[in-house]
Structures are given as structure tokens and as C-alpha cells.
N, C-alpha and C positions, 0 to 999 in steps of 0.2 A: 713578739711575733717575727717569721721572717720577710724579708719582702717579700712573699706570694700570698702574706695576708688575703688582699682583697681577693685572690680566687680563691681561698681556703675560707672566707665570709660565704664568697657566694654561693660555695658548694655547701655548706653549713646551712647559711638558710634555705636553699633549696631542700635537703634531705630533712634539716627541723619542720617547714611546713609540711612535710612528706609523712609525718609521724613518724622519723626515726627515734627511738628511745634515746641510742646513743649517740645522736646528733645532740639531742636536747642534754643529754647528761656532760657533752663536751662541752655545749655553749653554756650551763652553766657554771662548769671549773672553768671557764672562764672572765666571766663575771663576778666569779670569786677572786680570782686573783688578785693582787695587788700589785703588780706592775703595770706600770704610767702606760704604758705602751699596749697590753691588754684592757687596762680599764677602758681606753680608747676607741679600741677595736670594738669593746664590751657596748660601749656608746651606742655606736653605728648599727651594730646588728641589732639593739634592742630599737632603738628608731626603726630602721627596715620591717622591725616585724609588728611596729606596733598597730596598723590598719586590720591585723590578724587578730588581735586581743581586745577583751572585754567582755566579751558575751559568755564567758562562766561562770556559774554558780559558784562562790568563791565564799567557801563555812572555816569560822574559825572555832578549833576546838580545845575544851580547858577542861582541870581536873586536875584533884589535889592525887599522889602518886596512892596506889593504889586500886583507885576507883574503874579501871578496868578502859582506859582509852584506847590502847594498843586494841585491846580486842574487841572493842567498839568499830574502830576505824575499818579493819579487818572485817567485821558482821557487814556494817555498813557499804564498805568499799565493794563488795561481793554482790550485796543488793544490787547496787548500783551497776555494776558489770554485766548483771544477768538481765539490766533492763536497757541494753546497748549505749549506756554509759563510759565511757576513758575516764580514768580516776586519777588523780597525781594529788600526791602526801606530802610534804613538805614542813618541817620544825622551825621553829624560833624560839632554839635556845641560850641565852645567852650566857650560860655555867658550860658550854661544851668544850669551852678553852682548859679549862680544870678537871674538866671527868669526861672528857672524852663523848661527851653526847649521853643519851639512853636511843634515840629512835633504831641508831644500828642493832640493837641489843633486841630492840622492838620489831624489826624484819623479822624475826625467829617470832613472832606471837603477833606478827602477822601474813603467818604462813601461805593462806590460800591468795592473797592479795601480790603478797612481793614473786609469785611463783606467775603470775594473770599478765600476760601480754597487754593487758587493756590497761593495766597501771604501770604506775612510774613514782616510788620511796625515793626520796632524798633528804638526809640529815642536814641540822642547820652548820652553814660554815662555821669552824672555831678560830672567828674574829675575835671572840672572848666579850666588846662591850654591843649593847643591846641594840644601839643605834645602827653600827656595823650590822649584824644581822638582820636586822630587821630591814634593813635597806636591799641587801643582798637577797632577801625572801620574797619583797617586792617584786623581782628583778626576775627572779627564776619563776614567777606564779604568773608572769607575761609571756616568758617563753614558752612554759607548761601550755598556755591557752594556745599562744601560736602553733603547737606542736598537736595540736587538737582533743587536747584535756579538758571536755566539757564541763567537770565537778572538780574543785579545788578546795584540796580542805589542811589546812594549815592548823600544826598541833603545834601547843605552847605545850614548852616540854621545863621551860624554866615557870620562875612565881612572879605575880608583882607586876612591876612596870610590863613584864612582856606581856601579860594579858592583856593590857589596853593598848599595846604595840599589836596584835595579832587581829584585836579589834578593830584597830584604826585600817586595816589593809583588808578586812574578810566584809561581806553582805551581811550573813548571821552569826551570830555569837553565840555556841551552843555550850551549855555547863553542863556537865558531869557528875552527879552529887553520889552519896553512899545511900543506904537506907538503915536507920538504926546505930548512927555511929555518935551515941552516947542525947545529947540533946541537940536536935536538926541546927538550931538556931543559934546554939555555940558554935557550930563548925560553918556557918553564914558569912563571907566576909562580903560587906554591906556594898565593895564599891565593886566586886567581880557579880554580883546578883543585879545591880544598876546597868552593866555591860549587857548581862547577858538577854537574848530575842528568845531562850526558849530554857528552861533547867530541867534535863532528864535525869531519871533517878534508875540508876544502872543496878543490877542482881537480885531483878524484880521476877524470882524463879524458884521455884520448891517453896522449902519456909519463912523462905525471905518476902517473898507475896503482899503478908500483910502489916509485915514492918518498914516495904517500899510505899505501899499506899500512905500508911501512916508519914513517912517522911514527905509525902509529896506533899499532903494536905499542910504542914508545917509550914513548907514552900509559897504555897498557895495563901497561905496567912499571912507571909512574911512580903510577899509580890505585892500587897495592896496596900501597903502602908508605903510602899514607894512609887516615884514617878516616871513612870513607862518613858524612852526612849524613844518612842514615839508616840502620837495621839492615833495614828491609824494603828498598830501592832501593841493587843497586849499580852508579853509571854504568856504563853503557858506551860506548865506543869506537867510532863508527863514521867510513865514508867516503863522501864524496858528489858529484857536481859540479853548482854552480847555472848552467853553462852547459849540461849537455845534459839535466839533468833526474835521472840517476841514483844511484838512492841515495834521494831526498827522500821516496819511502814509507814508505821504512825509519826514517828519520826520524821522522814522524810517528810512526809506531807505536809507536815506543820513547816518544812525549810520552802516546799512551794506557795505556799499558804503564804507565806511571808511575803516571798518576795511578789507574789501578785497583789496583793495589799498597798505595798512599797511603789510597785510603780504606778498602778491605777493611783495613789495620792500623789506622786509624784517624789517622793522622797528617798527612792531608789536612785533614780538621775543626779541627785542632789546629793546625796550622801559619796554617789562616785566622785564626783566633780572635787566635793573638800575633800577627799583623800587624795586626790590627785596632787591638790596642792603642797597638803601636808608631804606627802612624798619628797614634793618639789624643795622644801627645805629640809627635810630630812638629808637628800643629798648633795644640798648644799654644804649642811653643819660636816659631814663625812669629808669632805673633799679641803674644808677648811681645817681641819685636824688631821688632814692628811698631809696638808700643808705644812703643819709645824710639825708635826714626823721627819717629814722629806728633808728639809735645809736644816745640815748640820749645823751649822754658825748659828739658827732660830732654835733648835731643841738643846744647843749650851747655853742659851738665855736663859730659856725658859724655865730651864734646870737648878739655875742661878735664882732664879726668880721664885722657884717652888721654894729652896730651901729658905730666902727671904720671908718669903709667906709663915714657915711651918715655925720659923727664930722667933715668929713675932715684928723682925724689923718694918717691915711693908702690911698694909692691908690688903686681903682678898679683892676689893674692889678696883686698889689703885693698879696691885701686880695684872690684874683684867687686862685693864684698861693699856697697859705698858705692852702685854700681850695681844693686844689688838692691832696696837701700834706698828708692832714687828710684821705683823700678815699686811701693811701696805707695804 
């Protein structure tokens, strides 16, 4: 930054509480960056704003490629606009280093949304590893709230680890499923169904109808053999289609549903609180691996150290431990 940062902060957070779109879209390329001296800056303003954040509906949403999320988000994001809703979209993907994202791709199919004043599409940075983004998604879904984006709904656009990364940071965990895609319970992967607060079963319209009901009920069998996430909230099962619209109330309700549940038990407050923490080392581990990026003299150790590792000369534990050494 240059020296006029802090008036170029303050004008910043003034127009981001202001609901400028493109206040908010600035303060996040900046929180993206990786220079010592923005990440800095990135600090302060996300401090300043944090008495503004927390009080939104913050859904994360999953789904294997296909299953129609883009135009999920799109149906949904629309509801929500027409019920004076501010909507902001936001990805955690941690493959965008390599193929360039999909969400941009996904503006185009979600056309009524990215065109709506009342929303705000943002791709995940291409940090390339998962902890990087996911930190930095954190990070923009605080400003998003300070900027007065009531519903936050974060799409995992990558597999895997990011789903219980997108978990760890959203209120509900909403899954996406197919209807009729060969046997329900082959395509179940056991530990994204354990995450998930709610499994909707998407292109539950024309023929599809009774081949969604059929998958849900599959769901619904497969729900009870495992152990709910919570003792006050137990998913349920529903059907919907994001081409004609139906279903998508029901949807929602089940995300208000929840979160009234949640707090009346108390495990809404609770559940924020360990993410906060978890955050807290999340940007730790970032900042320590940033570390050994930064100092040249520590990334030709380490380099040193890897190919010890890969010779066999050295074990993984001890080159750790030699590597720890170097961050005092």
C-alpha cells in the first residue's frame, strides 16, 4: 500500500459498511493478496469490521459436478432477493490453481443472480492449497456480512477435504444429491452424508418425480443408520427442482428451521465459538508457511531437506522437527 493506506482504509470501510459492492470486491483482492504489507492492512480492516459481522445466515453448499448447484444457487439466491434478502456467493475451491475455477464459468448459469444488485459472486482465490483458501473465504464471508449480506452461502466447488473445510466455516451444511444415478447408496459417500444438516435431491420435475422420491426415501434409510450432528437437528430429506422452482421454499425453511433449533439448544452459539477458534489456527498454520516461503536462506534448507526426505537419507519426522527448528 502506499502511505495514504489509512485514509484509503477508512474510506474503504466507510463505503464497505455503505453496501458498496465494489468496496467489498476491493477489500477482498485485498485480503487476497500476499504481500506482507496488504496482508497487514487486510488485518486492520477485517478487525474494524468485525462488531459488523456475525449475524448471517452463513449455508454451505456441496455437490458432486453435475447435480445442478450453479442453478440451485441461482433458484435460491432469487427467492431470497424477492424476500429482501442481500445474497453473496462465495467458492472454496482448492483445484482453481490448475483449472482456473468453475464459479466464473458458473456467473453465466447464474444469470438472474450475478445481473441482481442485491447479490455479490465471488470465485475462490487461486492459492492453489485448501488451507489458503479456505482461510481467505473466511475472511471475505466477514466482510460480505459487514457489507450487509444477510444469507451467505458458500459453494464447494472442489472434493474432499474442502467439504468439511466449507463445513467448518457455514451454520448448515446443505447436499445436493441426483435422483436415479444408478444405486442411491453407491454414490453415498458416508463422511459428506455425516456433515450434511439437510440432503436435497435436485430435478425432482416432469419424469424425474418419482425417481427423486425414490432416491430420497434411499437417503432417508441411509440417515438412520448414522449419528446425527446434533441431538436437537435431524436432517431431513427433501426434493426439489432448480429448473422450475419447486420445492426451493421448503428448502429454505428447513435452513430456518435449523437454525431455530440450534439456538433455542444452544448449539448455534457453540458451534460459532469452535469455529472461531479453529479459524484461529487455520491462520496461524498460513502465516507459518508463509514463513518458510518468505526467507530465502529457510526455503534452501528446506529444499535441502525435502530432497533428504525423498533420498531416504533423513526421516519425515526428524526433517519436521529440523524444519520447526528453522521457524525459531
Amino acid at each position: 500500500m502506499t502511505e495514504r493506506a489509512p485514509l484509503d482504509i477508512a474510506k474503504l470501510t466507510k463505503e464497505l459498511r455503505a453496501g458498496s459492492r465494489a468496496a467489498l470486491a476491493r477489500a477482498i483482492t485485498l485480503i487476497e493478496s500476499r504481500r506482507s504489507d496488504h496482508q497487514a492492512v487486510a488485518r486492520e480492516l477485517v478487525q474494524a469490521l468485525l462488531p459488523d459481522t456475525g449475524t448471517a445466515i452463513r449455508v454451505g453448499i456441496t455437490g458432486s459436478p453435475g447435480v445442478g448447484k450453479s442453478t440451485t444457487i441461482d433458484r435460491l439466491g432469487m427467492f431470497l432477493i424477492e424476500r429482501r434478502h442481500k445474497v453473496a456467493v462465495l467458492a472454496v475451491d482448492p483445484s482453481s490453481a490448475r483449472t482456473g475455477g468453475s464459479i466464473l464459468g458458473d456467473k453465466t448459469r447464474m444469470a438472474r443472480l450475478s445481473a441482481s444488485d442485491d447479490a455479490f459472486i465471488r470465485p475462490s482465490p487461486a492459492s492453489g492449497t485448501l488451507g489458503g483458501v479456505a482461510a481467505k473465504t473466511r475472511e471475505a464471508m466477514l466482510l460480505c456480512e459487514a457489507a450487509g449480506f444477510d444469507v451467505v452461502l458458500v459453494e464447494t466447488v472442489g472434493i474432499g477435504q474442502s467439504e468439511t473445510a466449507v463445513c467448518d466455516m457455514t451454520d448448515f451444511f446443505l447436499a445436493l444429491m441426483l435422483p436415479g444415478a444408478g444405486d442411491e447408496l453407491q454414490g453415498i459417500k458416508k463422511g459428506l452424508v455425516e456433515l450434511a444438516d439437510m440432503i436435497a435431491v435436485n430435478k425432482a420435475d416432469g419424469d424425474n418425480i418419482k425417481r427423486a422420491n425414490l432416491a430420497a426415501g434411499e437417503y432417508r434409510g441411509a440417515l438412520h443408520i448414522l449419528t446425527p450432528r446434533s441431538e436437537h437437528w435431524h436432517p431431513p430429506v427433501v426434493t426439489y427442482s432448480a429448473l422450475t422452482g419447486a420445492g426451493i421454499g421448503e428448502l429454505w425453511q428447513n435452513i430456518l428451521d435449523h437454525r431455530t433449533a440450534m439456538n433455542a439448544s444452544g448449539d448455534f452459539a457453540e458451534r460459532r465459538r469452535q469455529q472461531q477458534v479453529k479459524w484461529m489456527w487455520s491462520m496461524l498454520e498460513q502465516r507459518m508457511m508463509a514463513r518458510l516461503r518468505a526467507d530465502p536462506a529457510i526455503r534452501a534448507k528446506v529444499k535441502k531437506t525435502e530432497i533428504d526426505v525423498a533420498d531416504g537419507r533423513i526421516t519425515p519426522a526428524l526433517a519436521a522437527e529440523q524444519i520447526a527448528e528453522m521457524l525459531k
